[in-house]
C-alpha positions in Angstrom: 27.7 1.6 8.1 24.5 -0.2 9.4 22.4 -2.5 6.8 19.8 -4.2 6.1 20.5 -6.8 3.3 17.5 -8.6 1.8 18.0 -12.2 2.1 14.9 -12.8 -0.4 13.2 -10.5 -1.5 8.9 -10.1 -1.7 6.7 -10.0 -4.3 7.5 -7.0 -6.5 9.6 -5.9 -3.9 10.7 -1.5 -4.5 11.7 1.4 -2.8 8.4 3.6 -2.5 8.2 6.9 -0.8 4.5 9.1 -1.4 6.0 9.9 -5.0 7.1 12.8 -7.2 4.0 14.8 -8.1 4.2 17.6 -10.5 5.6 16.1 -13.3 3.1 14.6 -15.1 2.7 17.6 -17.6 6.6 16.0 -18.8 5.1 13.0 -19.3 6.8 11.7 -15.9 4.6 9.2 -13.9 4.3 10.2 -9.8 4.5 6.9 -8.6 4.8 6.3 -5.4 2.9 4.2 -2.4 0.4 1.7 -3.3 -1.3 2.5 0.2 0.0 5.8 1.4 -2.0 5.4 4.7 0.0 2.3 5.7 3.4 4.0 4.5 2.7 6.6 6.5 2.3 4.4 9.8 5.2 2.6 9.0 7.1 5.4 9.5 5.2 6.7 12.5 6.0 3.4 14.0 9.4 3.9 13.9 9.7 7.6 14.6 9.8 9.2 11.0 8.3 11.7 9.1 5.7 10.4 7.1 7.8 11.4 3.7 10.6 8.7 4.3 10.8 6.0 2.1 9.9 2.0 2.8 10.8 -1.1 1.2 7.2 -1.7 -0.3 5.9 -5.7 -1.6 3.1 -7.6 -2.4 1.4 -10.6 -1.1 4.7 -11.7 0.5 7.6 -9.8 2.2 10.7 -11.7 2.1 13.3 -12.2 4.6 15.5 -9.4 5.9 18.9 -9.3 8.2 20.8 -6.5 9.8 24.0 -6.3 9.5 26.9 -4.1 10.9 25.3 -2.8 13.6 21.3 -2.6 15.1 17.9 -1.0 13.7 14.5 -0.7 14.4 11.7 -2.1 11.7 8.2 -1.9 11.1 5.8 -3.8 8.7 2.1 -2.4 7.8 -0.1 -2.9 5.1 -1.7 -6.3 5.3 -2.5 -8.7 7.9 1.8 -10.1 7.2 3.0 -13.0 9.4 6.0 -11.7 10.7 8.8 -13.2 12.6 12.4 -12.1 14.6 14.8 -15.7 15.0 11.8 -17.8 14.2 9.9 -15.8 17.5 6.2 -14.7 16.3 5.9 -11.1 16.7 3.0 -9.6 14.3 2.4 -6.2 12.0 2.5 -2.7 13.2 4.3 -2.9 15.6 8.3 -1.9 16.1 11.1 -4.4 16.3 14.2 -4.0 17.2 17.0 -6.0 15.2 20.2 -6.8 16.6 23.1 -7.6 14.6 22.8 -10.9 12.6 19.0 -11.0 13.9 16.8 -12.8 10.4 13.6 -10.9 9.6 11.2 -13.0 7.7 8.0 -11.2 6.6 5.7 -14.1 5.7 2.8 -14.2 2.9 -0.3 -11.9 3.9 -3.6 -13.5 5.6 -5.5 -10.4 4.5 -4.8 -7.0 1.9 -2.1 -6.8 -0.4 0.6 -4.2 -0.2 2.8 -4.1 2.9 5.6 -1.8 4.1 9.0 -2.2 6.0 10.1 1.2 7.5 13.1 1.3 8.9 14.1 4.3 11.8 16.1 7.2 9.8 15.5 6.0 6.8 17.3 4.0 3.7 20.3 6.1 2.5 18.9 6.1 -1.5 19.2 9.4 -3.5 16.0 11.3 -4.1 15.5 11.6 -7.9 13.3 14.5 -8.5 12.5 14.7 -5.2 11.5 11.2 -4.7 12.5 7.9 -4.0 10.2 6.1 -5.4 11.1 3.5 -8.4 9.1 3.5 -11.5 9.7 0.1 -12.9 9.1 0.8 -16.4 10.3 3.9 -16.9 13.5 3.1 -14.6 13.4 6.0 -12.8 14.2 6.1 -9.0 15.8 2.6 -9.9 14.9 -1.2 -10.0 12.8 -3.6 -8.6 15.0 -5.1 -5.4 16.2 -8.3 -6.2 17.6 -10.5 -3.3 20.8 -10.6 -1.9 20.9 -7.2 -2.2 21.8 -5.2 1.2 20.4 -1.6 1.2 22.3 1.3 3.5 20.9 3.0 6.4 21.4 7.0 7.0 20.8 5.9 10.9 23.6 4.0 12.2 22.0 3.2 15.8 18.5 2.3 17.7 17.0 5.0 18.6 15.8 6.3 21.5 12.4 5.3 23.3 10.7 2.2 23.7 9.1 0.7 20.5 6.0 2.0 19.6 2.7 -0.2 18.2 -0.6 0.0 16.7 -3.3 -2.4 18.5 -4.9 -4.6 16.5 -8.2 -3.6 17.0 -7.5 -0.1 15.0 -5.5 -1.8 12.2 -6.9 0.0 9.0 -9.7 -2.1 7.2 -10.4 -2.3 3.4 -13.8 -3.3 2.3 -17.0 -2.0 1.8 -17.6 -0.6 -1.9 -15.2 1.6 -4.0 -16.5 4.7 -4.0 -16.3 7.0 -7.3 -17.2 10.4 -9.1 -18.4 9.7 -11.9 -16.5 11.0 -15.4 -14.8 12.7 -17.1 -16.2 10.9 -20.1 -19.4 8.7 -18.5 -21.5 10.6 -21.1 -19.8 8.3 -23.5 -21.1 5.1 -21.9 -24.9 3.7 -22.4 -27.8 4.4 -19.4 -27.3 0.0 -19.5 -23.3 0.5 -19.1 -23.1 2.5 -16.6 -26.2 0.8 -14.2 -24.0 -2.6 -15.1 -21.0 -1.0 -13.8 -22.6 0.2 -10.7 -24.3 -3.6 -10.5 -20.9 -5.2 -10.7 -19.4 -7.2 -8.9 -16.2 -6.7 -10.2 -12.9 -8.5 -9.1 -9.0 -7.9 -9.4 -7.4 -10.0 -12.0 -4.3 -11.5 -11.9 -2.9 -9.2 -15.1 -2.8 -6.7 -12.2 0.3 -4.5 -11.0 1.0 -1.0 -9.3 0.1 0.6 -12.9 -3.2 -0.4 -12.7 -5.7 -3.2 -11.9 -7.6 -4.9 -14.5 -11.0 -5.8 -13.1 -13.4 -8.4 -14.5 -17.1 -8.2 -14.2 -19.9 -7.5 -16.0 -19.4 -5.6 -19.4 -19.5 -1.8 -19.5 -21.5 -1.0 -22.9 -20.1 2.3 -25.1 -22.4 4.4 -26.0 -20.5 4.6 -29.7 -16.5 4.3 -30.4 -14.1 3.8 -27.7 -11.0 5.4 -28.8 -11.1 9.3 -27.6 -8.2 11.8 -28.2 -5.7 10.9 -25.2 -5.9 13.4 -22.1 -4.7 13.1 -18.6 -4.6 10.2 -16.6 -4.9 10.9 -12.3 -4.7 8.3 -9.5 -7.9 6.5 -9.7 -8.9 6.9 -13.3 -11.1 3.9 -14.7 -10.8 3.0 -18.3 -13.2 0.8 -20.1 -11.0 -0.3 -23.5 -12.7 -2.3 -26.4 -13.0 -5.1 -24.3 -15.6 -3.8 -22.1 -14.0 -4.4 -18.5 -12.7 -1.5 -16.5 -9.3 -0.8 -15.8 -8.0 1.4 -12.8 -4.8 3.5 -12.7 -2.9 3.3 -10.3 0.4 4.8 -8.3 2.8 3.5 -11.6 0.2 5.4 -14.3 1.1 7.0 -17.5 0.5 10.4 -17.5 -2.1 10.5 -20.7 -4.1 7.5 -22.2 -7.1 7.5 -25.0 -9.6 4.9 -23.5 -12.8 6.7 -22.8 -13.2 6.8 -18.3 -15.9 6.4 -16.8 -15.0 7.4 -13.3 -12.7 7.7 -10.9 -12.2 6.2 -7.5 -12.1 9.3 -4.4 -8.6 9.5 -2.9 -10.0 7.9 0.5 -10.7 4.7 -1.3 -7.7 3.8 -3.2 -6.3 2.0 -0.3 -9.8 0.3 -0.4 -9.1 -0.6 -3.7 -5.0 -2.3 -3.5 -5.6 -3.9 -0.6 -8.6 -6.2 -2.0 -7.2 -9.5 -2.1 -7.2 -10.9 -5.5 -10.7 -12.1 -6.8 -12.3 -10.9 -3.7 -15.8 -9.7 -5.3 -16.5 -5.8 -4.5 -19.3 -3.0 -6.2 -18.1 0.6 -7.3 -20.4 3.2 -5.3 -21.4 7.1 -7.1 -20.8 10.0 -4.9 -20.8 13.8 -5.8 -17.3 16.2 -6.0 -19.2 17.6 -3.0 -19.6 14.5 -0.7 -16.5 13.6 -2.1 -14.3 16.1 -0.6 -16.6 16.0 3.1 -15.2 11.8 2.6 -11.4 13.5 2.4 -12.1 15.5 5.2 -13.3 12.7 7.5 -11.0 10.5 6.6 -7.9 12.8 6.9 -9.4 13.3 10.5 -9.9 9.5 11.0 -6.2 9.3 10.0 -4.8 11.9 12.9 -6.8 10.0 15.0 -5.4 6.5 13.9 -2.1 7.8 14.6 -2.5 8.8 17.7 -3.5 5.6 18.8 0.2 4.4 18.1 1.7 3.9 21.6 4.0 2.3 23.7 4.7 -1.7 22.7 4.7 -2.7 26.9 1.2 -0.9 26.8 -0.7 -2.4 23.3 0.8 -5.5 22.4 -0.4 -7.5 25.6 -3.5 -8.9 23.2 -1.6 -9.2 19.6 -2.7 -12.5 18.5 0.3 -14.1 17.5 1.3 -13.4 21.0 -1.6 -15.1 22.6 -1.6 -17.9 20.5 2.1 -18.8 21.9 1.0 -18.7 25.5 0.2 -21.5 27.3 -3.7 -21.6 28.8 -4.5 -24.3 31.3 -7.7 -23.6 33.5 -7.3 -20.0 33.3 -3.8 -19.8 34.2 -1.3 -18.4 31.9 2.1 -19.1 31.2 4.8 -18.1 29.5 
């Protein structure tokens, strides 16, 4: 059987499909992709259905080796140094591994999250449908923890040259957050909520894929901030006794008694995880209406992205890890 055994692992390294919705009413959590956009490429990359589960980390990806036979990778997400037998290579793009060939995924020069897809998928067991690991709860499994060597269901490359995304349409994550505002704002001051809309506000470093504690100026109550707990959904912002807001994330519980404010669109989460730590951004109010016309923009956008995903001989003559190992003399290139 073909593997791929993690040398050393990333930073908070899992296994992370697009989750298990539809349990939350059981007090299960959905959790899932931090970035489900970049999941989704990864697996485009490498020829599979947008469903299949990645190897998901955070600021750094680890090392990686394949073992009993060939497979074909991809890494997304951030801007991730990324390497085949010390040869630069670069993000979004396929690779081809052959037996004993070291992967080594370095630490991210921009965003967050990134993703290693391999083609036909890890062999993990779906638990409720899902292979995603919820680290507190345990469910799906653990955190992976290196040497560890993970099973493929494919046991050869597959067909097809390797496919890659050009640089140039690499997704981007800035500009401000943009939120609806509620289900509780009425429970914030006029003051608290033209202060949370002033920001800036930045990701702390008590951050993880449950939620990310932000720091910025101080969101005033408009009286007590304990409410009776109701649901919780991707994006939620809660502003505890301490004033600074809090957004939930993929790992969320599924109920939680801190007034919320607002919550971020489903177009801008990625915005959101894949802010580097500290990196100042502003929350921006939209309406349910403009809200959904974002969606359906950017779920156009998206089947647009993806069919810029082509042939590797055809986009990655520019890639600039590739051009920075050629050799220029008075306009001649070699190498």
């Amino acid at each position: 059987m073909t593997t791929l055994r993690i040398v050393t692992s990333g930073g908070a390294s899992t296994i992370q499909d697009l989750g298990r919705p539809g349990y939350g009413r059981y007090g299960v959590p959905e959790a899932g992709a931090m970035d489900g956009l970049a999941l989704r490429l990864a697996n485009r990359l490498v020829g599979n259905a947008d469903v299949e589960a990645c190897v998901e980390f955070a600021l750094i990806g680890g090392s990686y080796e394949a073992t009993d036979g060939s497979c074909r990778v991809a890494v997304t997400g951030g801007d991730f140094a990324v390497t085949v037998q010390g040869r630069s290579l670069g993000a979004y793009r396929a690779i081809d591994l052959a037996p004993g060939d070291r992967l080594v995924v370095g630490q991210a020069r921009s965003g967050v999250y990134g993703y290693l897809a391999v083609a036909g998928g890890f062999d993990v067991e779906p638990v409720l449908g899902s292979r995603s690991v919820h680290l507190r709860s345990g469910i799906g499994g653990a955190a992976l923890t290196s040497p560890v060597s993970l099973a493929l269901r494919q046991t050869s490359l597959p067909a097809g040259t390797p496919l890659a995304l050009h640089r140039q349409f690499w997704p981007a994550s800035d500009g401000p957050v943009r939120v609806v505002w509620g289900p509780q704002d009425d429970l914030f001051t006029e003051r608290g909520k033209a202060d949370f809309l002033r920001g800036p506000y930045r990701t702390t470093l008590q951050s993880d894929r449950m939620g990310y504690r932000l720091e910025g100026p101080p969101i005033e109550h408009a009286g007590d901030f304990n409410i009776v707990s109701d649901g919780i959904v991707l994006g939620s912002i809660q502003v505890p006794g301490n004033q600074q807001p809090l957004v939930l994330l993929a790992d969320r519980q599924s109920t939680g008694g801190y007034p919320k404010i607002a919550t971020v669109i489903a177009s801008d989460i990625r915005h959101l995880v894949q802010r580097g730590l500290q990196v100042p951004f502003r929350f921006e109010t939209v309406s349910l209406d403009e809200a959904d016309s974002i969606l359906r923009v950017a779920k156009s956008a998206f089947n647009d992205l993806f069919s810029r995903i082509g042939p590797i001989s055809a986009s990655d003559l520019f890639v600039s890890e590739r051009l920075l190992g050629l050799n220029l003399i008075d306009g001649f290139v070699r190498g």
